[in-house]
N, C-alpha and C positions, 0 to 999 in steps of 0.2 A: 355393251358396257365393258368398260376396260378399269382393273384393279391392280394393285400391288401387286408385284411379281413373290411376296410371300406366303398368297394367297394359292398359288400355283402348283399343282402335284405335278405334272409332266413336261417332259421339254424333249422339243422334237428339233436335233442341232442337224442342220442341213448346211451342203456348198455345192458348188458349180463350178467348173473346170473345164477350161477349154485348152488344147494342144493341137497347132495346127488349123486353126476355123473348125473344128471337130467337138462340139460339146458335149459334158455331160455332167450328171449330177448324182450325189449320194444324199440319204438320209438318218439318222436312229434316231426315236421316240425310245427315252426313257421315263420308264416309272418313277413313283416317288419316292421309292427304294435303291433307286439307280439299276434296276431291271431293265432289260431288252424288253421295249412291247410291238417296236414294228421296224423295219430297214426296208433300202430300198436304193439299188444302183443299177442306174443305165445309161444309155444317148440321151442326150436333151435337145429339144424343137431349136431352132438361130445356130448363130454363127460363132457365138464371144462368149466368155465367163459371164457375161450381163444376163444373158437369155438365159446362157445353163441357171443362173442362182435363182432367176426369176421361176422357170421349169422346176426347180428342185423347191420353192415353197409352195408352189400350184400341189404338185405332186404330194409333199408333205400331208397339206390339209385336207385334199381329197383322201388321202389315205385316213387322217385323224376321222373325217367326217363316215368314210366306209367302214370302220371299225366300230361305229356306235356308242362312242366316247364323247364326240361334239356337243351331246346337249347337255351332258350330266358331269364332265370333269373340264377344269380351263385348260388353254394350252399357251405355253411360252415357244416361240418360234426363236429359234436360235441360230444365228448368224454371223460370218465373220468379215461379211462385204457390206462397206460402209455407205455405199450408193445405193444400193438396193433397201437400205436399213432406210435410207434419208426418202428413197422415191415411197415406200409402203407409208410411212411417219408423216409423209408431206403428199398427198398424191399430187397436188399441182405443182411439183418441183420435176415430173419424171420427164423420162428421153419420149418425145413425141414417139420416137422409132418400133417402142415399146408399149403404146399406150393401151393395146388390148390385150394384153396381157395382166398388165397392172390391173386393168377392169376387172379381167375374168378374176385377179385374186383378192382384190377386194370385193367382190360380189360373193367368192366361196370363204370369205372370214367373216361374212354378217350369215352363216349358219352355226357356228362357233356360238357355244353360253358367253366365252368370254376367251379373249386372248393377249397376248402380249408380245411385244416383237425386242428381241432384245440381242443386240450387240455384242461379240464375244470375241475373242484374241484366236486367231488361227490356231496357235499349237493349243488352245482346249476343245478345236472341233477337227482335232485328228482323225475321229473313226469315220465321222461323213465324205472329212476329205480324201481319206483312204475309200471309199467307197463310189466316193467320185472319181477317181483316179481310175479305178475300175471298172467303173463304168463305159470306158472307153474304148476296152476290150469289150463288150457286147455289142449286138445289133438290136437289142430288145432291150425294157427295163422289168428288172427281179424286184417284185415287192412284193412283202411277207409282214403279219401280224398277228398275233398272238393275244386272246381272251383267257385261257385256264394256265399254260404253260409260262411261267415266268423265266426268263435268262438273265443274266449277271454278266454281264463282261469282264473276260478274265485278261485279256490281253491283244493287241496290235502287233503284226509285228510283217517280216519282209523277207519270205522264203524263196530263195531260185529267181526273184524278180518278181515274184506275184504276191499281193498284197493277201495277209491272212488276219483274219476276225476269230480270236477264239473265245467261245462262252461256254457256260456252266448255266444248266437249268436248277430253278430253283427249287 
């Protein structure tokens, strides 16, 4: 079942980045407070930015789904790649190249109560794509979430050339 996006307490803003044939991807799930509830940056599976965004909403909702939030709070999946927005919206519109993928993540969005996929302007999904960026420098992917400990984000920003996330628990 899919409802109004004002129905929605959490939004998990994910990207994908690719430099070089080298992908990767970042995530933060925010509360309905604008709290940190989970992140997540690493390498992504493929070749192109396609695969990383595709990687980076796989990863999102297996993350929303392990955390124990899937059946009892909606989530709004948040995006700044309009292909990716159009193949999830439309699945018969995707890249053949990509098609199990698409599967795998519309297979892991029918254990979701309820979601919503929704569109958003690059510079308001700064901190995922900061964390994409970073992702690039690892061989592994870092994901962390949080049930008691709430965080706030206090700021972004670009120290010595490496990408800094700093928060404030609540």
């Amino acid at each position: 079942m899919r409802s109004s996006i004002l129905n929605f307490n959490v939004h998990f803003r994910i990207c994908g980045v690719a430099v070089n044939n080298r992908p990767a991807c970042g995530g933060v799930l925010f509360g309905k407070n604008g709290e940190i509830r989970a992140l997540f940056s690493g390498l992504a599976c493929g070749k192109n930015r396609f695969s990383a965004g595709l990687f980076a909403v796989k990863m999102a909702v297996e993350i929303f789904i392990s955390s124990g939030w899937a059946l009892e709070v909606p989530l709004v999946l948040c995006m700044n790649c309009k292909i990716i927005h159009s193949w999830l919206e439309n699945p018969m519109q995707y890249s053949w190249e990509l098609a199990k993928e698409i599967v795998e993540i519309l297979c892991l969005l029918r254990n979701l109560s309820d979601y919503q996929l929704q569109l958003i302007d690059r510079e308001d999904n700064g901190l995922a794509f900061s964390l994409g960026r970073e992702g690039l420098n690892k061989e592994s992917c870092f994901k962390a979430w949080w049930t008691m400990i709430l965080l706030t984000l206090v700021g972004v920003g670009n120290v010595n050339g490496s990408h800094v996330i700093v928060v404030r628990s609540s």
